[in-house]
C-alpha angles and dihedrals in degrees: 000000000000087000091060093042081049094055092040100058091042098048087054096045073055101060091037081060097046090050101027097056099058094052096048080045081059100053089051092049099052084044074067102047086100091059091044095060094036084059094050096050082044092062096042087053090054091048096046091051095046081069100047111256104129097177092059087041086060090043087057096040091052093050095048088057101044078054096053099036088065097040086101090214121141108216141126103231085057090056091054094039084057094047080049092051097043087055085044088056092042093055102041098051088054082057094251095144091174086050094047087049098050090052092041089063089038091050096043090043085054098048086043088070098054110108 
């Protein structure tokens, strides 16, 4: 009798795994929805600037950092990604559409990162 009691308990922690972790997984993922946004304006920084148009590339790059700046996570590869964005912003700005590019990928590789 305690074996089946055994089996049945464990059988149902199981199942509670099996449903309770994806969501949990979930909640974690929409706590990144800020990083996944700032990526993605990150990446369309670098492409604008790798043709040239340095003033989309800025719009982006602005975008991207308002994104990861409210991401309220606390890493070191977002630290660097913002540093990244705010170079991405300078230069293009200056008009500078290569520089705002290479920021722009540094920026996006960095956030990337952040798990």
């Amino acid at each position: 009798m305690t074996i089946k009691i055994s089996h049945s308990v464990m059988a149902l922690a199981a199942v509670g795994a099996l449903v309770g972790m994806p969501m949990l997984n979930g909640v974690a993922l929409a706590g990144n929805k800020h990083v996944d946004e700032a990526v993605e304006h990150a990446r369309g920084a670098a492409s604008h600037g790798k043709e040239g148009h340095a003033d989309a590339c800025v719009q982006h790059a602005e975008e991207a950092l308002k994104h990861a700046q409210g991401a309220g996570v606390k890493n070191p590869h977002l630290d660097e990604g913002v540093k990244h964005l705010k170079e991405a912003v300078q230069h293009g700005k200056a008009g500078h559409a290569d520089a705002c590019k290479d920021h722009a990928e540094g920026g996006a590789t960095h956030l990337a990162e952040v798990k």
